[in-house]
DOMI-544649 format. One record per residue (C-alpha): residue number from 1; residue in three letters; x, y, z. Coordinates in nm, 3 decimals. Each point is the difference from the previous one (the first is absolute). Layout:
@nr: NUM&rest: Ala&x: X&y: Y&z: Z
...
! end
This chain:
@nr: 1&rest: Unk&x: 2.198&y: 0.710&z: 3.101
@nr: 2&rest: Unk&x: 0.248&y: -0.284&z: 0.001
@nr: 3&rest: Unk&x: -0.082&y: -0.116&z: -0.324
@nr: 4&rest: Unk&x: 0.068&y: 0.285&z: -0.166
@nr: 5&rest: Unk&x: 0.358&y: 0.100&z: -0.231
@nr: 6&rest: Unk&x: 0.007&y: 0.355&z: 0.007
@nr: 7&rest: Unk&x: 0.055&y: 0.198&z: -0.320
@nr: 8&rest: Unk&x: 0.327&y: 0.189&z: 0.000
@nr: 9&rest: Unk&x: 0.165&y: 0.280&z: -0.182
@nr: 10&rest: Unk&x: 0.143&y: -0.226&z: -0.239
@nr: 11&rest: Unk&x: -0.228&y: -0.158&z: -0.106
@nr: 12&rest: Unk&x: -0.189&y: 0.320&z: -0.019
@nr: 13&rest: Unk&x: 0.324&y: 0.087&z: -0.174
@nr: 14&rest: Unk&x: -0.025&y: -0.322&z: -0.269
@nr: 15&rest: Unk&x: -0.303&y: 0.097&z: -0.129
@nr: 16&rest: Unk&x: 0.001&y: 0.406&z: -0.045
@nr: 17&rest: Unk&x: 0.089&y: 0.103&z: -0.381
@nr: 18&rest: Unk&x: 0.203&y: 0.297&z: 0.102
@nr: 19&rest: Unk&x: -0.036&y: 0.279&z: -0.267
@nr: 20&rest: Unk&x: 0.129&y: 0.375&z: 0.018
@nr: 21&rest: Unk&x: -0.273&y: 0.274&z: 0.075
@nr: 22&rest: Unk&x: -0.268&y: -0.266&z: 0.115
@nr: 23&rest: Unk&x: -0.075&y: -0.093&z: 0.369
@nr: 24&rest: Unk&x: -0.120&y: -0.393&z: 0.044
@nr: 25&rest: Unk&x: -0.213&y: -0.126&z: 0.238
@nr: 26&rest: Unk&x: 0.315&y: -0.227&z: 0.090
@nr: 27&rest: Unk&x: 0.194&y: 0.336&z: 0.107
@nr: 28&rest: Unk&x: -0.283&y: 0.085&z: 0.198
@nr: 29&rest: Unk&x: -0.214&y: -0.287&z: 0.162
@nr: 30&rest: Unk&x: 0.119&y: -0.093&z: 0.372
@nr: 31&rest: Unk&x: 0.201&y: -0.272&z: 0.104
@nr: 32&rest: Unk&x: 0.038&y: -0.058&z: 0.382
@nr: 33&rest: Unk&x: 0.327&y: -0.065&z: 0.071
@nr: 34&rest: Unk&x: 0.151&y: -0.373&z: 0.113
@nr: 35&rest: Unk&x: 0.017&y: 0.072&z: 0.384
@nr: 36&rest: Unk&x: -0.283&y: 0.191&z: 0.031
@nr: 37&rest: Unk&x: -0.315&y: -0.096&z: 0.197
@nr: 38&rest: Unk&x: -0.245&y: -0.056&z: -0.275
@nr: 39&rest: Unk&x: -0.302&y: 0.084&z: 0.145
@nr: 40&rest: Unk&x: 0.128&y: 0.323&z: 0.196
@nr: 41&rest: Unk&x: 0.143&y: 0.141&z: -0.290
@nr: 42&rest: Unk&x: -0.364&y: -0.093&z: -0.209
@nr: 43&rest: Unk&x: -0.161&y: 0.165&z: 0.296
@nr: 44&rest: Unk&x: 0.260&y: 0.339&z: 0.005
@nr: 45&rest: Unk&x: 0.067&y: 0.017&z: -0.408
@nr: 46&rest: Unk&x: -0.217&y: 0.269&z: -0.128
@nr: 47&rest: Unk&x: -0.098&y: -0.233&z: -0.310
@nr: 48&rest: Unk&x: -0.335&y: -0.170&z: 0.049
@nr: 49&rest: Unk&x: 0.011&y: -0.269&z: -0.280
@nr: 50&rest: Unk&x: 0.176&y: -0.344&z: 0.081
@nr: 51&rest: Unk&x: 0.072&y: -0.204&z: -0.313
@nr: 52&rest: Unk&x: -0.049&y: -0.409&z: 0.089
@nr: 53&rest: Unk&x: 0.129&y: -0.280&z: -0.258
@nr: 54&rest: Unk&x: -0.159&y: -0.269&z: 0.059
@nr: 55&rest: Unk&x: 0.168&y: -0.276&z: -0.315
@nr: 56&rest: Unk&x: -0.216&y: -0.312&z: -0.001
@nr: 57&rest: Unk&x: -0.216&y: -0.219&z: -0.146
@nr: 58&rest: Unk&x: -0.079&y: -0.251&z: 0.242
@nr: 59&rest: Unk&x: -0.373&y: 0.108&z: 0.036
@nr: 60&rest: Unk&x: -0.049&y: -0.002&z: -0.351
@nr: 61&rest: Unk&x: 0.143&y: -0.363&z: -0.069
@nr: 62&rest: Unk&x: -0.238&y: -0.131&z: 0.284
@nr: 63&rest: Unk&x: -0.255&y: 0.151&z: -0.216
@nr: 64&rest: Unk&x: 0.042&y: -0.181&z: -0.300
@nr: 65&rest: Unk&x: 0.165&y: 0.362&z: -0.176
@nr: 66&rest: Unk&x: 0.281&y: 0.009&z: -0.151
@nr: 67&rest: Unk&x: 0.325&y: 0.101&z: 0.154
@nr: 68&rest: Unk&x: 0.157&y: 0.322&z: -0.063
@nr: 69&rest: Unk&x: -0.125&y: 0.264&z: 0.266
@nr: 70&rest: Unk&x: 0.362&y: -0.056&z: 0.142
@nr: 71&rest: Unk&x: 0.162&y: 0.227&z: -0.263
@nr: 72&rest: Unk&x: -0.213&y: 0.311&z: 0.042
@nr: 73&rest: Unk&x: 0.185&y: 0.195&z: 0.289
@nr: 74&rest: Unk&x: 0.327&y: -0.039&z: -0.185
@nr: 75&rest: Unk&x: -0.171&y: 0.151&z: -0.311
@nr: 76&rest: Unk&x: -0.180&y: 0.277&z: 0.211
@nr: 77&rest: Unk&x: 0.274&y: 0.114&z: 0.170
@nr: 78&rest: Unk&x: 0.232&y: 0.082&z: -0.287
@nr: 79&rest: Unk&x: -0.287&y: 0.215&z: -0.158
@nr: 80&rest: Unk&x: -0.087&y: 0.172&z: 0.308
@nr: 81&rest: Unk&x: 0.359&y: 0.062&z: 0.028
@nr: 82&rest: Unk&x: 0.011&y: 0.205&z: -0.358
@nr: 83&rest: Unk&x: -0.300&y: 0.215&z: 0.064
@nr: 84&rest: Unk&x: 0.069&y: 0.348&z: 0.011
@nr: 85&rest: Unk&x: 0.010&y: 0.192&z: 0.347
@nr: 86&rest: Unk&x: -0.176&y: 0.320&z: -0.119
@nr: 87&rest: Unk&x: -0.252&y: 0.250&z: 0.120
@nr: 88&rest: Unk&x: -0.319&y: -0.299&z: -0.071
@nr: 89&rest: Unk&x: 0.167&y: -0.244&z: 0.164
@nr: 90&rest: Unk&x: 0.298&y: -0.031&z: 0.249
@nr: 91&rest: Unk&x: 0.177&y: -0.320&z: 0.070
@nr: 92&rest: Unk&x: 0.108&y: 0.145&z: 0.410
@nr: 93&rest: Unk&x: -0.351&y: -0.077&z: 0.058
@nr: 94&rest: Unk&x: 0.114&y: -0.343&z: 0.034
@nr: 95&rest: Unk&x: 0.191&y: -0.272&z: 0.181
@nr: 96&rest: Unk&x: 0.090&y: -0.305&z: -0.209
@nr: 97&rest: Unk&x: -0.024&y: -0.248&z: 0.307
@nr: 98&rest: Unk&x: 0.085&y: -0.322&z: -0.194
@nr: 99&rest: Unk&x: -0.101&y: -0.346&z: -0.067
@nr: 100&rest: Unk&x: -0.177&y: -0.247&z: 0.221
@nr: 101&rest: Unk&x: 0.253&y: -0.305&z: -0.038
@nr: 102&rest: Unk&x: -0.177&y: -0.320&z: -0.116
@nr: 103&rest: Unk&x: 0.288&y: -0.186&z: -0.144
@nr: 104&rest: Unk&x: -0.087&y: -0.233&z: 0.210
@nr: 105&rest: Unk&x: -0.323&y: -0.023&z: -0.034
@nr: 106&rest: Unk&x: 0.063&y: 0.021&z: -0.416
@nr: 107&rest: Unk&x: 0.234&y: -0.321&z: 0.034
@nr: 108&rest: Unk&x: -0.201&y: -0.205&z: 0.181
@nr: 109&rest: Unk&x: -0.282&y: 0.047&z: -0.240
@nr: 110&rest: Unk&x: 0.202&y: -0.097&z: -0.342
@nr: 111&rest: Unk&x: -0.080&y: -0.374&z: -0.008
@nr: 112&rest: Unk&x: -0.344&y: 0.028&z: 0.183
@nr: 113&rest: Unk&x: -0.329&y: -0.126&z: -0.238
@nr: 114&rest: Unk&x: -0.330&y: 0.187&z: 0.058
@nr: 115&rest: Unk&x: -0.160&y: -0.288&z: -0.126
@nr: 116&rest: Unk&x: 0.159&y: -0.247&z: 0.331
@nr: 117&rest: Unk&x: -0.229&y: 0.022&z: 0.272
@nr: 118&rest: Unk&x: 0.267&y: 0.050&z: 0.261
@nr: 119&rest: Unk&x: 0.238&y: 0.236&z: -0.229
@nr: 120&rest: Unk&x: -0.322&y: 0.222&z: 0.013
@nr: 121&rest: Unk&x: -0.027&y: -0.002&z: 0.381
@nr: 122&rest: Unk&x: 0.394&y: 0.070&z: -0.030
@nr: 123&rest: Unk&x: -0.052&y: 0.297&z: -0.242
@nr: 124&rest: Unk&x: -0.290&y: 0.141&z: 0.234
@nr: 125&rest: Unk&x: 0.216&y: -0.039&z: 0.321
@nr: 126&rest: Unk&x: 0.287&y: 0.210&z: -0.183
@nr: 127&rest: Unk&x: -0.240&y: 0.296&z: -0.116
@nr: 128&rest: Unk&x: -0.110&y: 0.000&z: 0.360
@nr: 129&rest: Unk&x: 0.395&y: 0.075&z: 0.120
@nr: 130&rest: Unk&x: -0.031&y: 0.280&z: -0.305
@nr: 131&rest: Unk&x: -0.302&y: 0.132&z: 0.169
@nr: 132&rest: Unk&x: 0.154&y: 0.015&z: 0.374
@nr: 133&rest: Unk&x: 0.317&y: 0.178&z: -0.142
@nr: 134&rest: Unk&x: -0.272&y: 0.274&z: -0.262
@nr: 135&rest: Unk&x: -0.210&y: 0.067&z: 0.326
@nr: 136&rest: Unk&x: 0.294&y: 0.075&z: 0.207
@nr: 137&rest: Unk&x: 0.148&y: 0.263&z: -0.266
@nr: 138&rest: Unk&x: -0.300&y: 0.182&z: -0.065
@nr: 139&rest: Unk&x: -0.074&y: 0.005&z: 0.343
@nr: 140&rest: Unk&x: 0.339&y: 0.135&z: 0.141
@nr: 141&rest: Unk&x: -0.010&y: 0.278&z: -0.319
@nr: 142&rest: Unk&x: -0.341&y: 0.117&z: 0.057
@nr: 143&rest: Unk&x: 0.061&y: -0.014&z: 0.394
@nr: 144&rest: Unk&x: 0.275&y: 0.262&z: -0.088
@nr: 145&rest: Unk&x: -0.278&y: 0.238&z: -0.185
@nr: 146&rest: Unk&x: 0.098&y: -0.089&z: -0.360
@nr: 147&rest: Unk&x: -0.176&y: -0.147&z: -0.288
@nr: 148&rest: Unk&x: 0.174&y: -0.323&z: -0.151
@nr: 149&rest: Unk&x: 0.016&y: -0.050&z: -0.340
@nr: 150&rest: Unk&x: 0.008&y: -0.381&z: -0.033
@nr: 151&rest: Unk&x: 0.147&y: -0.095&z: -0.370
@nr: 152&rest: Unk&x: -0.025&y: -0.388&z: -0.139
@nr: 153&rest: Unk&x: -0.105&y: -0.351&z: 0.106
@nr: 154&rest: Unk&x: -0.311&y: -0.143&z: -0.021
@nr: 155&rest: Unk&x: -0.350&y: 0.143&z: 0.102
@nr: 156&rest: Unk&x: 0.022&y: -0.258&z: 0.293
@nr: 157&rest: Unk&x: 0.204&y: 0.296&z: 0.170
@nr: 158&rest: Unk&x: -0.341&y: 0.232&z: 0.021
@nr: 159&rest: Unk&x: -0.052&y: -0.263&z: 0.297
@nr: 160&rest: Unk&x: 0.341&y: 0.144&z: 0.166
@nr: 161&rest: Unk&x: -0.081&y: 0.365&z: -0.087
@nr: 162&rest: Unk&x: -0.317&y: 0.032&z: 0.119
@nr: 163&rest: Unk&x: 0.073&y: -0.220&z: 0.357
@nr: 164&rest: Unk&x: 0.292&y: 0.250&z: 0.021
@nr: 165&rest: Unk&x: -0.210&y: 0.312&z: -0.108
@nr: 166&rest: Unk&x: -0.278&y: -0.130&z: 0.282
@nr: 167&rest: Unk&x: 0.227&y: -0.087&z: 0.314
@nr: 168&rest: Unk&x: 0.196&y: 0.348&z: -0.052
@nr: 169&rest: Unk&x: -0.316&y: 0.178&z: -0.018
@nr: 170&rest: Unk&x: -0.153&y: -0.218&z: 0.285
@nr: 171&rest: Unk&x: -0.362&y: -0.031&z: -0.201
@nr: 172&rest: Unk&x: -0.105&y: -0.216&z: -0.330
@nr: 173&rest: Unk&x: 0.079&y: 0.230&z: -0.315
@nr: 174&rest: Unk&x: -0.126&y: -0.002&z: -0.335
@nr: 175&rest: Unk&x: 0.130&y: -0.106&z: -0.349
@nr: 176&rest: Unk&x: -0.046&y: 0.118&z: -0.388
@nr: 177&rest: Unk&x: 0.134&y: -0.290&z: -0.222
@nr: 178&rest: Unk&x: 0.013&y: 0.097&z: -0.358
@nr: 179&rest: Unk&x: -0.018&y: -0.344&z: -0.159
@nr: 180&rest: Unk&x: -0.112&y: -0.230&z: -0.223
@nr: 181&rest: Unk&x: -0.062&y: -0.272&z: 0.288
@nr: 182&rest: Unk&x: -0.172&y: 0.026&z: 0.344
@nr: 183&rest: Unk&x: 0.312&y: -0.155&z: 0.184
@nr: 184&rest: Unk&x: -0.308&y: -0.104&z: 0.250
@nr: 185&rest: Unk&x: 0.028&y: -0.358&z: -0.086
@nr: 186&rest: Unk&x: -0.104&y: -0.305&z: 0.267
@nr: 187&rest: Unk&x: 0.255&y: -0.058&z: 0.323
@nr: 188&rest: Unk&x: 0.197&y: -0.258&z: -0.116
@nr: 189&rest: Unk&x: 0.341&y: 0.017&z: 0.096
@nr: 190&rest: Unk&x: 0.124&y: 0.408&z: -0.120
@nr: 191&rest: Unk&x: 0.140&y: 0.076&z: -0.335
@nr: 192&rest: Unk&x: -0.047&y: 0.306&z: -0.253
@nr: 193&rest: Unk&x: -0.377&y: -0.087&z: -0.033
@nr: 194&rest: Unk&x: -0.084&y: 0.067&z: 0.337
@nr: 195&rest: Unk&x: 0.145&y: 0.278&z: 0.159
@nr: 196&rest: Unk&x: -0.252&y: 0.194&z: 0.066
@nr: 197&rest: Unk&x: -0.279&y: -0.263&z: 0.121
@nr: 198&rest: Unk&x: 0.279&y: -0.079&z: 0.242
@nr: 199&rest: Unk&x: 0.037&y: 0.301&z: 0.134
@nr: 200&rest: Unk&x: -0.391&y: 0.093&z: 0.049
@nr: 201&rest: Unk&x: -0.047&y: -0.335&z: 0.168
@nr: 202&rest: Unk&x: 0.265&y: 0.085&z: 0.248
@nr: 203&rest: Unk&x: -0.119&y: 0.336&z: 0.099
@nr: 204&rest: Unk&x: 0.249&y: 0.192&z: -0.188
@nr: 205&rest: Unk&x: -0.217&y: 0.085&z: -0.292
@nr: 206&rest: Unk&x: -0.312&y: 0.267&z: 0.053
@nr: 207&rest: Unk&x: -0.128&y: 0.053&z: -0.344
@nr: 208&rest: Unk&x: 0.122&y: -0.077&z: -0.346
@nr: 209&rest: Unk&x: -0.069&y: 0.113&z: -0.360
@nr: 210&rest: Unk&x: 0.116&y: -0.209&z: -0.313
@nr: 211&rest: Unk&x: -0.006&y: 0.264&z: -0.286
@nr: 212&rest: Unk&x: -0.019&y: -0.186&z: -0.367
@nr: 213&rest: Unk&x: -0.070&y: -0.386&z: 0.072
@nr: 214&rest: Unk&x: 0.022&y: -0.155&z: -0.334
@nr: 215&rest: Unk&x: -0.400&y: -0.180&z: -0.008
@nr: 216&rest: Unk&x: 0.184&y: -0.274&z: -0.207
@nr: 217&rest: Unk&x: 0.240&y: -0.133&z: 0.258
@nr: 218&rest: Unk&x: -0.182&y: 0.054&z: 0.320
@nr: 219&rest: Unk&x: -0.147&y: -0.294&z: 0.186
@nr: 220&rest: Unk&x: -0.378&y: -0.040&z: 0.088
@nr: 221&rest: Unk&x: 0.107&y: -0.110&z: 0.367
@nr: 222&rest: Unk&x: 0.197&y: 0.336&z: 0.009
@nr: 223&rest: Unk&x: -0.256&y: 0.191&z: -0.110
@nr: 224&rest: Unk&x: -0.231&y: -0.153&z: 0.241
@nr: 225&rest: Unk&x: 0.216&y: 0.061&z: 0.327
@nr: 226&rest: Unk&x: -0.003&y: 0.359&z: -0.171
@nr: 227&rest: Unk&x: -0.328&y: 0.021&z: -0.040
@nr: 228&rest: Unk&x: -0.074&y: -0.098&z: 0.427
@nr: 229&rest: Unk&x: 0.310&y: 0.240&z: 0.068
@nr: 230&rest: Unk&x: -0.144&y: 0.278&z: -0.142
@nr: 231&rest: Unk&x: 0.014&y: 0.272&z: 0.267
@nr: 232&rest: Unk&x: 0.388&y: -0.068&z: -0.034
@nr: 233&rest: Unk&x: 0.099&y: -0.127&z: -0.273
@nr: 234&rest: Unk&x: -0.132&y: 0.175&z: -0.327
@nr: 235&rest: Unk&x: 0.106&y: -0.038&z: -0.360
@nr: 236&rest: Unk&x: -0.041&y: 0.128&z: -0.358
@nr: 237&rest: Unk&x: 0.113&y: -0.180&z: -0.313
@nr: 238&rest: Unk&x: 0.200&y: 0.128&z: -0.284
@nr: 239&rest: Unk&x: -0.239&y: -0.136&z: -0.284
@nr: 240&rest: Unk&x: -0.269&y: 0.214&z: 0.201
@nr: 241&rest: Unk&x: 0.224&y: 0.312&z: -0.017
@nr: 242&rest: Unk&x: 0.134&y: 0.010&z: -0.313
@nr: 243&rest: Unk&x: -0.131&y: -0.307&z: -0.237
@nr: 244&rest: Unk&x: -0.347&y: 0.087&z: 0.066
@nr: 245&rest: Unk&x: -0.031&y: 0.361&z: 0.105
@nr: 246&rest: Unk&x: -0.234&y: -0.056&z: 0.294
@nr: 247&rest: Unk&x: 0.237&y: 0.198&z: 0.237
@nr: 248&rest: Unk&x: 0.274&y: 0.254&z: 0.018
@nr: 249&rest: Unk&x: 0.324&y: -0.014&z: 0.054
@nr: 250&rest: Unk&x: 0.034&y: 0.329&z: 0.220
@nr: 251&rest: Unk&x: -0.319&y: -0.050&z: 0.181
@nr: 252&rest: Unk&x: 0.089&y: -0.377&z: 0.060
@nr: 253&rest: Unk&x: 0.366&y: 0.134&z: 0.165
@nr: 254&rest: Unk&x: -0.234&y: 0.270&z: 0.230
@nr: 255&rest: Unk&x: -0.247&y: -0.311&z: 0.083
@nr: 256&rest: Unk&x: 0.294&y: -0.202&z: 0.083
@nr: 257&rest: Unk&x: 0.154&y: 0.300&z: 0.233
@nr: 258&rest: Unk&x: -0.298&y: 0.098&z: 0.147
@nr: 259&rest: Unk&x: -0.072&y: -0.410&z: 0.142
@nr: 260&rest: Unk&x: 0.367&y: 0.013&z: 0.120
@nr: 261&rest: Unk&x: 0.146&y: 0.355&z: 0.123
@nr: 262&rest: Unk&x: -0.138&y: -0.019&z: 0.362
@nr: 263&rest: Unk&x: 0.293&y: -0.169&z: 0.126
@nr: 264&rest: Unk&x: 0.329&y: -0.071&z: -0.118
@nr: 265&rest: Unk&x: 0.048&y: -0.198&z: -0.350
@nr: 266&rest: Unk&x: 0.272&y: -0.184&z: -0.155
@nr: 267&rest: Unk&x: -0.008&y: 0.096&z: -0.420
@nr: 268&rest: Unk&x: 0.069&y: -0.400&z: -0.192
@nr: 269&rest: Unk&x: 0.129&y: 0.037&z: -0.372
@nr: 270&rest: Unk&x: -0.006&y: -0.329&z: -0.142
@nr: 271&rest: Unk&x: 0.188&y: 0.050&z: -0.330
@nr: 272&rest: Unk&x: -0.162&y: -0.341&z: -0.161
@nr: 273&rest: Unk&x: -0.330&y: 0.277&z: -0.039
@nr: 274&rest: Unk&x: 0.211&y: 0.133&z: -0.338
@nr: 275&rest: Unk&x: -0.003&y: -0.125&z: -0.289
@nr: 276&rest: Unk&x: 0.324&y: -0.169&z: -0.115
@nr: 277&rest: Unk&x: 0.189&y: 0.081&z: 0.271
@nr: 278&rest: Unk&x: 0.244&y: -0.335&z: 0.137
@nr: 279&rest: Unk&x: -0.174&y: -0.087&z: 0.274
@nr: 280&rest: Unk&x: -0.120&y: -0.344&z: 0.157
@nr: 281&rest: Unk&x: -0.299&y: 0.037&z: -0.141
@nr: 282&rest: Unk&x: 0.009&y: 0.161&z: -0.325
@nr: 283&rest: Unk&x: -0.332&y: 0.211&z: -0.159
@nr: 284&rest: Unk&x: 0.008&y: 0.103&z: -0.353
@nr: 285&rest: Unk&x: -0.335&y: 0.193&z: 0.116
@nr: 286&rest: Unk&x: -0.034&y: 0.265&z: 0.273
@nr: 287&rest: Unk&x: 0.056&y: 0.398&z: 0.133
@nr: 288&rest: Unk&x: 0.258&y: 0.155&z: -0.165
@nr: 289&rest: Unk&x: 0.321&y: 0.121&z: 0.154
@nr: 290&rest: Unk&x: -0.127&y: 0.394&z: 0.053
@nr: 291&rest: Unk&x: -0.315&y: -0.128&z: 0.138
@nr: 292&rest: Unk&x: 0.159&y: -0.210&z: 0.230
@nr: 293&rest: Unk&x: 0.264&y: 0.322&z: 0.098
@nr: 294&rest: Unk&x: -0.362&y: 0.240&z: 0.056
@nr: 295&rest: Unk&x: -0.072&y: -0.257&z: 0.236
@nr: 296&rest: Unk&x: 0.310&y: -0.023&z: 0.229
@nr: 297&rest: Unk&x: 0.027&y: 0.411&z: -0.046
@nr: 298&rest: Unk&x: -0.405&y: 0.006&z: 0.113
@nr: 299&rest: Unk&x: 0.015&y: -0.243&z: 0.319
@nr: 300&rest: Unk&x: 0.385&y: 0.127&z: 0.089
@nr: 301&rest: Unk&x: -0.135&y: 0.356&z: 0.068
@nr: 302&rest: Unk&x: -0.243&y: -0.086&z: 0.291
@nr: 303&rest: Unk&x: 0.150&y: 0.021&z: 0.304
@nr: 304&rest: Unk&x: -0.050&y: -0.321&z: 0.131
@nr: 305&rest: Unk&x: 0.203&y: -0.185&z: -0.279
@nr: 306&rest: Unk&x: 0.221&y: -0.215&z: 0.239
@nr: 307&rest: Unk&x: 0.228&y: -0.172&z: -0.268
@nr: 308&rest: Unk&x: 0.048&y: -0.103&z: -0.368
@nr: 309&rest: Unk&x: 0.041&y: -0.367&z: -0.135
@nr: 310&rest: Unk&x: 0.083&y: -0.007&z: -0.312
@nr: 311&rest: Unk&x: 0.033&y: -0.444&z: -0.073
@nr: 312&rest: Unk&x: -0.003&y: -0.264&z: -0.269
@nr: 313&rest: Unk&x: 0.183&y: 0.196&z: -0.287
@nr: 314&rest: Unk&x: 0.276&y: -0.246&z: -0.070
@nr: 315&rest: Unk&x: 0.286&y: 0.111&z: -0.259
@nr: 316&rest: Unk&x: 0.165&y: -0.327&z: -0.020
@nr: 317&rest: Unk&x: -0.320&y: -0.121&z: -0.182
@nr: 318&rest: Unk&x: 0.053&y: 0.216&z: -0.273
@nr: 319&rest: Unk&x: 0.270&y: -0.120&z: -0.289
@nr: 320&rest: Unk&x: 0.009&y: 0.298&z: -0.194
@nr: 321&rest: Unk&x: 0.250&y: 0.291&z: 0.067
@nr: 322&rest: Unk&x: -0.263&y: 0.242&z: 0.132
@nr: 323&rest: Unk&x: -0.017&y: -0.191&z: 0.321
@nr: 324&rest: Unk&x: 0.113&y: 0.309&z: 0.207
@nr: 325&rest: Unk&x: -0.317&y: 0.137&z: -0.082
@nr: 326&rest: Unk&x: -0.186&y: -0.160&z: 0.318
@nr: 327&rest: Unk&x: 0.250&y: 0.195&z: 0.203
@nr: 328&rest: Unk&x: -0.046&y: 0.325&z: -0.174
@nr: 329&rest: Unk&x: -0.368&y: -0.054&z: 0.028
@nr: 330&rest: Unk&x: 0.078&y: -0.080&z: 0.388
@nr: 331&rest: Unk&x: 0.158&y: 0.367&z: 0.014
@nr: 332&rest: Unk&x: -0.345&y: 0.171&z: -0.163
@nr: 333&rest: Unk&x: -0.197&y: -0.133&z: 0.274
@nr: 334&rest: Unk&x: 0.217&y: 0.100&z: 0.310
@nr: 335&rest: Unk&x: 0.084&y: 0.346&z: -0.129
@nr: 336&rest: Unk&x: -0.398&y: 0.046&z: -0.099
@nr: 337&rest: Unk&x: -0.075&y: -0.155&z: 0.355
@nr: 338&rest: Unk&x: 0.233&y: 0.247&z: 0.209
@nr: 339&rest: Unk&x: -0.093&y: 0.293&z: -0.246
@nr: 340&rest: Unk&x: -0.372&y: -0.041&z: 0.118
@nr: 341&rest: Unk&x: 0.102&y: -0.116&z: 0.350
@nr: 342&rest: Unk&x: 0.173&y: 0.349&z: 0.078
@nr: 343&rest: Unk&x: -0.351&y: 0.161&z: -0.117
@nr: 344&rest: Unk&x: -0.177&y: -0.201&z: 0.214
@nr: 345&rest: Unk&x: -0.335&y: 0.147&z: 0.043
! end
């Protein structure tokens, strides 16, 4: 983990609003300390979530999106900071890690057009660093018995997650992507769109469910790889769920489990699936925010939940002055995730 800059205790310490007879997550979350070996003291610390930053937007910008993604660690972190530790939720049950450094990476992408032929071989060859330094993380954390929490970036980093997830395991796992998009888009060159067709063409990937494709802005040549994929990779849409009734929401999320919970799965949150939220790709139709916290509370209380990527929210997007917001949504999902994770049935 040479790429990484570990989070201290002050900047644990910058962004914990102190107040008298309250007890932070800040005052409690775990910081390893600077000469410490990280992954012995992961392995030996009694918490068992790791908390990953990972601020770019590289993937995204070789995806035609719009940047942003960048921000959202920055913005997570200072809400997750201000939760309260209380008898529902304890911040010791975590170890802020830090942040993946792609400053890089994020510099060398600034003047780089999508639209240039050989910027876009450029921009592909730079998620593919991202990827190497992802897989490595999640590999080393889950190696050590924990579950990473991966925070920010693009959804290009499911590729790193799951290759991580798989060669710490030693077998293929499986993957839940809640998501407006497949992310299973044609091999040609990596970026945000095709993380996970990436991954199941390179063995890492077993099975995979998109939950809520948007019919509108789904491909036919998608949809046709789908359709020949079908014994591992499955999908409903959203309009199917809840435009046109056909299916249920809870028995869609038990469909969903029961085609992935024989191995180990990686649970995707792509944040561009809620409406109006500052994202790459922006929906102003889709599930709504407590639908989309049943879902990481249903699929974080099986036992094989490996990890939780939450990607794409991006804060710097928004103008207005409720921009924290992403972050505060952020802390909702990890605290419903590692509620239903320590029920694990």
């Amino acid at each position: 983990m040479e790429k990484l800059i570990p989070f201290t205790i002050n900047d644990l310490a910058k962004v914990t609003n102190h107040r008298s007879g309250e007890i932070k997550f800040g005052e409690k979350m775990i910081i390893i300390p600077k000469d410490a070996d990280k992954i012995e003291f992961i392995k030996e610390s009694e918490a068992k979530y790791v908390l990953l930053g990972i601020p770019e937007d590289i993937g995204v910008r070789a995806n035609y999106g719009r940047p942003g993604a960048a921000s959202a660690w920055e913005s997570a972190i200072k809400s997750i900071a201000n939760i309260q530790h209380n008898r529902f939720s304890k911040g010791s049950q975590i170890i802020v890690l830090g942040q993946i450094n792609v400053a890089e990476e994020m510099r060398d992408v600034e003047n780089l057009d999508f639209n240039d032929i050989d910027d876009r071989s450029k921009l592909s060859q730079l998620v593919e660093k991202i990827d190497k330094e992802v897989s490595h993380t999640v590999f080393s954390i889950i190696k050590a018995g924990k579950t990473p929490i991966i925070i920010g970036g693009g959804h290009n980093n499911a590729y790193g997650n799951i290759k991580g997830s798989a060669l710490a395991k030693g077998k293929p796992v499986n993957a839940v992507n809640f998501d407006a998009h497949s992310d299973f888009r044609i091999l040609e060159g990596r970026h945000s769109g095709n993380g996970f067709s990436y991954a199941y063409e390179e063995g890492f990937l077993k099975k995979y469910f998109i939950f809520g494709l948007h019919e509108n802005y789904t491909s036919k040549s998608v949809l046709d790889i789908i359709k020949k994929l079908e014994d591992r990779v499955r999908y409903n849409t959203y309009d199917s769920v809840n435009i046109r009734k056909e299916k249920d929401f809870y028995r869609e999320m038990v469909a969903a489990l029961e085609f992935i919970k024989t191995d180990a799965f990686g649970i995707e949150i792509d944040l561009d699936a809620i409406p109006n939220i500052a994202s790459s790709a922006m929906t102003i139709s889709g599930f709504s925010i407590e639908e989309l916290r049943q879902f990481v509370s249903f699929f974080g209380q099986h036992r094989n939940a490996a990890y939780l990527h939450i990607c794409e929210g991006a804060p710097d997007l928004d103008g207005s002055p409720n921009n924290h917001l992403i972050g505060k949504l952020i802390g909702y999902l990890i605290t419903d995730f590692i509620k239903a994770n320590n029920e694990k049935i």
